[in-house]
N, C-alpha and C positions, 0 to 999 in steps of 0.2 A: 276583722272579726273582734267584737267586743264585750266583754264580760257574756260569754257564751255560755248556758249551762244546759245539759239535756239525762235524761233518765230515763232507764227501763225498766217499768215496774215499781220497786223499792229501790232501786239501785241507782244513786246518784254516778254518771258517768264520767260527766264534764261537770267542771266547779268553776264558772268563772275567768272561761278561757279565753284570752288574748291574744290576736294573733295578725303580723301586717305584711302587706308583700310590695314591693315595687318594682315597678318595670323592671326587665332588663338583669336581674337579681336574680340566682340560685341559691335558694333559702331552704336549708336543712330543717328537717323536722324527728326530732328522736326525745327517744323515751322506751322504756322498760314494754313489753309485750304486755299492754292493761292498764299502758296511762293515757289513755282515751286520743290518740292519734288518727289511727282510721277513723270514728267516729267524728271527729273534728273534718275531716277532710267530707267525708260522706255528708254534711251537712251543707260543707260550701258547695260540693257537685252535685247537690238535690237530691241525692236519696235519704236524706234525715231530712225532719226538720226540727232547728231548735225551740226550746221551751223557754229561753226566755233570752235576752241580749240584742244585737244588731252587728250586719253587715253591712257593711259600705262599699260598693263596688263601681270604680270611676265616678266618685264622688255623690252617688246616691243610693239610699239605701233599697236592700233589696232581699226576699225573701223568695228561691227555688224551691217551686213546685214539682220538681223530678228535673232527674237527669238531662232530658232535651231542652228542659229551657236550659237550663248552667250551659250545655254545648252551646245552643242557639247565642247566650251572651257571653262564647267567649272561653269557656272553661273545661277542659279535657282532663279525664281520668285515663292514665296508663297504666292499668291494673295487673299487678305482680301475677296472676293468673289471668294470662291473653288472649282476650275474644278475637280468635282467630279460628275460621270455619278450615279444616285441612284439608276437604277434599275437592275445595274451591281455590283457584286460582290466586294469585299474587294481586290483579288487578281486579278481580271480583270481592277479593276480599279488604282491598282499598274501598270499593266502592258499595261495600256492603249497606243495603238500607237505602244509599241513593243511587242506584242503579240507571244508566242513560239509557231508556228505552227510546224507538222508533214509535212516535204516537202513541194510542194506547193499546196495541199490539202483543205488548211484553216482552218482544224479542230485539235483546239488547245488544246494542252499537260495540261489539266485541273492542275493534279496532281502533274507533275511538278512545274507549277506557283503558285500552292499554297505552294508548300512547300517553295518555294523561298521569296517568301512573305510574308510569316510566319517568316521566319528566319531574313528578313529583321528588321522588326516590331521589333525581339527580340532580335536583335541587339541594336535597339533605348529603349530598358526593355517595350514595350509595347505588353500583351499579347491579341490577336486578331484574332477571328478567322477566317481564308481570304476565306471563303465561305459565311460567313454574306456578306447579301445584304447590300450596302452603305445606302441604306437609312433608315438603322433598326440601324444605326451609330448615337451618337453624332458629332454634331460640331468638336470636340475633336479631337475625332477617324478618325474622317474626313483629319481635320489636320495633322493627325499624318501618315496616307498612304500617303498626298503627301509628305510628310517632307523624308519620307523613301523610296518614289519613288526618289527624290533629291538625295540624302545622295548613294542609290544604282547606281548614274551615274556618283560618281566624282566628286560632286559638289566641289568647292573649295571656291564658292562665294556662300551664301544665303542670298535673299533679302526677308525680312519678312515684309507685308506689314498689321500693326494692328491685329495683331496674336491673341489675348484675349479680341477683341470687343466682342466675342458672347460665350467665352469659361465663365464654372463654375469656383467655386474659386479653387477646384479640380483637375478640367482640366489645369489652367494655372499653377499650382505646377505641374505636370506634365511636360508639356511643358517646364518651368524653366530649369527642369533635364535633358529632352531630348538636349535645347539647349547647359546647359555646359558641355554636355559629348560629343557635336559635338566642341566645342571651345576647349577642351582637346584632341581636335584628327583634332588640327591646320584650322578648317575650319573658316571662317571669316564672320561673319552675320553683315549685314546692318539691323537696328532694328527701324522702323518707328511707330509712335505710339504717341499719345494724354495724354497717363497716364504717368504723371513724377513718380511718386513711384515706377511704373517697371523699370523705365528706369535707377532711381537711385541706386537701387538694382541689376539690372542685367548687365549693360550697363557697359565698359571699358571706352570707350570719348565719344562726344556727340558733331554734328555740328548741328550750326542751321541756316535757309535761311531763307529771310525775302523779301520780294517784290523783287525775282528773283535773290536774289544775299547774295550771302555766309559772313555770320554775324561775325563766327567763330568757332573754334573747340577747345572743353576745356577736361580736363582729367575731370571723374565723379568726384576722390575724392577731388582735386581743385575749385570744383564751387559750386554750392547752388540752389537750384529752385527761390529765388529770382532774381539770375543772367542771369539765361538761359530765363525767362519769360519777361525780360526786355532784353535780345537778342533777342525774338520773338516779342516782339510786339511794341521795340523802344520806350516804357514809362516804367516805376514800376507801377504796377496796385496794389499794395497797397495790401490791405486784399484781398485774396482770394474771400472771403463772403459778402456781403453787409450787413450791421446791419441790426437785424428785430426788426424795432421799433414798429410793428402794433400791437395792443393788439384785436384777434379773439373776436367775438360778440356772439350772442346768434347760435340755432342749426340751420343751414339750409336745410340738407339733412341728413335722416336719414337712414341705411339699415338693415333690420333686418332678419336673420335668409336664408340669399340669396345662395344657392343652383343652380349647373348647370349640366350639360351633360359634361361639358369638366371638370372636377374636382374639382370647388370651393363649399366645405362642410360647409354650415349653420355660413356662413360670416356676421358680426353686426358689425358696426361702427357707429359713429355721424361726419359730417363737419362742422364747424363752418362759419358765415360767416367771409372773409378776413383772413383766415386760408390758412395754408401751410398744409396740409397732406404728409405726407413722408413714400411711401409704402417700406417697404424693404422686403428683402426675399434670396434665392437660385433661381436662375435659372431652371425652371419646379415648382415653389412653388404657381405659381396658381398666379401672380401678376396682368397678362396684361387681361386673362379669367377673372377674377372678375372686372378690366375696361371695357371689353368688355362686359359684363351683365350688367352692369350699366345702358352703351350707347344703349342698346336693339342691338348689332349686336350679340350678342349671347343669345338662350334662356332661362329663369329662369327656373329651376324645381319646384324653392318652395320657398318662402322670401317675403318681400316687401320692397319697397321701397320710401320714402316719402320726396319732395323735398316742403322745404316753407310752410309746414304742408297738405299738400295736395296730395294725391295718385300719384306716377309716374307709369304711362302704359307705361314703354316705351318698347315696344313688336319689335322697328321699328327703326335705328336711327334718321331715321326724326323727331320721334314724341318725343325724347330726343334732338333735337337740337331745338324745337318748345316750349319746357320746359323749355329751358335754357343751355342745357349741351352743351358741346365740347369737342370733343377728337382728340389730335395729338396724334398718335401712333409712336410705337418705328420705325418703316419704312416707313421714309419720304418719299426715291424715290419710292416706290411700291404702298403705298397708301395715303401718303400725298399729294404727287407732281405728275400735267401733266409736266414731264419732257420734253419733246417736245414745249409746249406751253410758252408765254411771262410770267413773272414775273404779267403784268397787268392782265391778264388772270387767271390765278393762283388764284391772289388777291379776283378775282369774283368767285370764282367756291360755295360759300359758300352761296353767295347772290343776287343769280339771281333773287328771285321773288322780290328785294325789290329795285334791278338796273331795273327791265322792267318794262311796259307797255301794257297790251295787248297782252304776248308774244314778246315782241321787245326790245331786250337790250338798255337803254339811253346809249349811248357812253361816252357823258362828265360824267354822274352821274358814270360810272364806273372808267373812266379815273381820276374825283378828290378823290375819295375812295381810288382809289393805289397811288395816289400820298401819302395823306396825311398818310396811310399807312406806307409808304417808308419812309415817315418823322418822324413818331411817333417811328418805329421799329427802325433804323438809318439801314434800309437796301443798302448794299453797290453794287450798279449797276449805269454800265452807263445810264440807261434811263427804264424806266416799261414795255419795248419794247424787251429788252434782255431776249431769250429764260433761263427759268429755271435752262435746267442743264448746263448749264457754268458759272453758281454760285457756289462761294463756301459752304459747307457741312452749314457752321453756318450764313450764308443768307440763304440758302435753307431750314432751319431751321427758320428762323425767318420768310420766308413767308408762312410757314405751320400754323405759329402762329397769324402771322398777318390775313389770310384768317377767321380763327375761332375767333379770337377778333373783325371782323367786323359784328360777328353774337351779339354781346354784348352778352356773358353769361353770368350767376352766376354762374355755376359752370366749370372750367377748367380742362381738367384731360390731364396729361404732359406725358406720356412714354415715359422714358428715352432722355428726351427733350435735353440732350446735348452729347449724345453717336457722337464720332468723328468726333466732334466740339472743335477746337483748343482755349487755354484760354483764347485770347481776347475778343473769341463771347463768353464764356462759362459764364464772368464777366457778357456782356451785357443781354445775358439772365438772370441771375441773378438777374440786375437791374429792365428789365420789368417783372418777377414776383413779385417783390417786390412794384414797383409802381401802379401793377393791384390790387393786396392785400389791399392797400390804400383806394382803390375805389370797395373797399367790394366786392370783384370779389373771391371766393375762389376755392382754390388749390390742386387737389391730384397730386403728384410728385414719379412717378415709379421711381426708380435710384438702379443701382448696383453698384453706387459709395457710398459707408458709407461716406467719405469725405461729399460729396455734400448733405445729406442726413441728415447728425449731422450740415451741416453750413447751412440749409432755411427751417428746418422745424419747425414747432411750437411742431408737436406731429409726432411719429412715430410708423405707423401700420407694425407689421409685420408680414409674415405668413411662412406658413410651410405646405409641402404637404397636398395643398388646404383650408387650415383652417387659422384662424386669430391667431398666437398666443402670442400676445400680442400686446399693444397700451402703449407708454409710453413718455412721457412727456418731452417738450424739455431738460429741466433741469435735468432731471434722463439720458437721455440717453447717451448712450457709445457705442465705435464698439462692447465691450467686452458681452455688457446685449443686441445688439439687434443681434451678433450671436449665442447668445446662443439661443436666441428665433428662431431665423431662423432653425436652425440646430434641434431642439425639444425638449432643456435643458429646463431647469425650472429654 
């Protein structure tokens, strides 16, 4: 791809983007949530097309008309949100769109496609059984039927878009193997992705784009994460971490012996005020379930729970946001954000009885809320007027947080508050936890980054199929002591 440039409207996306892949090569692609990556990629798999430059592919140039030709020559999207039908089988949903039918009858060669699909799978060492229903699948296994629906059509190009956002530690060892025994059998991956540790470890070269235009491309074992992250964001951000200077105060919220329907088994913690809590775990370990019992969106079977020395009912999340609490969930667009509606909008959805009147929204009192808002967060939009989702990941993030910081809590609970969110917003979030902290606002912090986990938290709870087990102190803590806990070591 050469000197590439494309636009929406008035809004130059791509400036002049350069970009080269060769056989056999796992080639990283990062940049900041809005330095035109996806759209880079959506060009070369057909669903853009550009406005001005050229492509070369196996030595001649070529311009995709949509999606099936790019497949038809070669080129496969593994899209961080997976077309996968769930109530269709493993081997139907391999063979989704080419289905082996009997003549023209419709009625498809069951036994055939399974064994085909089977075999496929066990080509990639993944063994699965292709009459499991997809949605009786992990993430994972998810993944790993399209990877092998790909792989089974010739792919020569595979573009992996965030592959291990939602995989276990597990699953992405897995996946690791699957892809270098596709890069030993010459195919070529495009590797996009927010986690530099994979990208350091698994990645050949690595380009990075920065406000629409190609920064450059470095060999991995030539460069350093200090390098590439000051190619993403055009400064040194310095420590990764923000110093936590705040010394936690006395208990603010207590949970004792808290029990549910969806798997969290006789859960005890203390919050301090101005406290970071740092929840770690395994993925299915009962993380986001014992947040969401907290909030009242999920039922108690048995516990309590005591905020500022005083019983919390919260049977209702109302009656926990009426208490103090707030929860961002780990799925901004589904339930943090009206993706459709303005940034301004967004900002109210929290605080409507305290913006109206009589039933009657004040308009200014809502319009100076998002401003100041927008100022406090350093939310980065043309005007409070700009629909939501053509914000990027780590604004769209920051106004999930800003909406719940205009409820004043005392208590904050984060899920996975910086999941792909590139490391400029990742720092700024960092910052406003740590200046709410200040201001005796306290913290529980979901994260499947140990990184992030060992750098903001004061104490770290971790659990294990649905139980707590263990709580252990900033100063004790290591990857080493809170996976052994996770895992169910002692």
């Amino acid at each position: 791809m050469t000197n590439i440039h494309k636009s929406f409207s008035s809004v130059h996306v791509l400036k002049g983007v350069t970009f080269d892949l060769v056989p056999g090569e796992i080639h990283a692609l990062m940049g900041e949530n809005g330095a035109g990556k996806s759209t880079m990629m959506k060009i070369l798999s057909g669903i853009y097309t550009k406005d001005k430059g050229e492509i070369t592919y196996k030595g001649e140039q070529v311009e995709f008309k949509g999606p099936k030709q790019a497949e038809e020559a070669g080129i496969t999207v593994i899209h961080q949100e997976l077309n996968i039908i769930p109530n269709l089988t493993v081997a139907e949903n391999f063979f989704l769109g080419k289905e082996k039918t009997i003549g023209r009858s419709g009625i498809m060669k069951n036994k055939e496609m399974n064994e085909e699909a089977k075999a496929w799978l066990m080509e990639l060492g993944i063994q699965l059984d292709p009459q499991k229903p997809a949605a009786e699948c992990s993430v994972g296994q998810q993944q790993m039927i399209e990877i092998a629906r790909a792989v089974s059509t010739n792919s020569e190009v595979l573009i992996m878009d965030e592959p291990t956002a939602a995989l276990t530690s597990k699953e992405i060892d897995v996946l690791f193997n699957v892809i270098d025994g596709l890069r030993r059998k010459n195919v070529a991956i495009v590797y996009i992705s927010h986690r530099m540790e994979e990208i350091f470890k698994m990645c050949d070269r690595i380009t990075v784009l920065r406000d629409g235009a190609s920064i450059g491309t470095r060999e991995i074992k030539k460069t350093s994460f200090q390098e590439v992250v000051k190619m993403m964001v055009g400064r040194d951000l310095g420590e990764q971490f923000p110093e936590r200077t705040n010394n936690p105060g006395k208990i603010r919220m207590s949970v004792e012996g808290l029990s549910t329907k969806t798997g969290v088994q006789n859960a005890s913690f203390t919050l301090k005020h101005g406290e970071i809590l740092g929840v770690a775990g395994l993925m299915g370990a009962g993380r986001t379930e014992l947040m969401r019992a907290i909030f009242g969106a999920d039922k108690n079977t048995s516990g309590t729970i005591t905020l500022d020395g005083k019983a919390l009912e919260a049977r209702h999340p109302q009656k926990a946001i009426e208490a103090g609490l707030a929860f961002v969930t780990e799925d901004r667009k589904g339930e943090g954000l009206i993706l459709n509606q303005t940034v301004r909008e967004n900002l109210a959805t929290s605080q409507l009885k305290r913006l109206s009147k009589w039933s009657i929204l004040n308009r200014k009192k809502e319009q100076q809320s998002a401003s100041e808002l927008i100022e406090r967060l350093r939310i980065k939009t043309s005007s409070m007027e700009q629909p939501a989702k053509s914000l990027s990941g780590g604004n769209q993030q920051k106004i999930v947080i800003g909406k719940w910081l205009a409820t004043e809590p005392k208590v904050l609970i984060l899920d996975e508050p910086t999941r792909g969110v590139d490391v400029g917003a990742k720092k700024e979030i960092y910052q406003i936890m740590n200046e709410l902290t200040k201001k005796d606002v306290s913290i529980i912090m979901v994260s499947s980054e140990l990184p992030e986990i060992l750098g903001m938290s004061d104490r770290v709870l971790v659990m294990h199929e649905g139980t707590v087990s263990a709580i252990i102190d900033r100063t004790d803590a290591t990857q080493e002591r809170i996976m052994t806990a996770a895992t169910g070591g002692e």
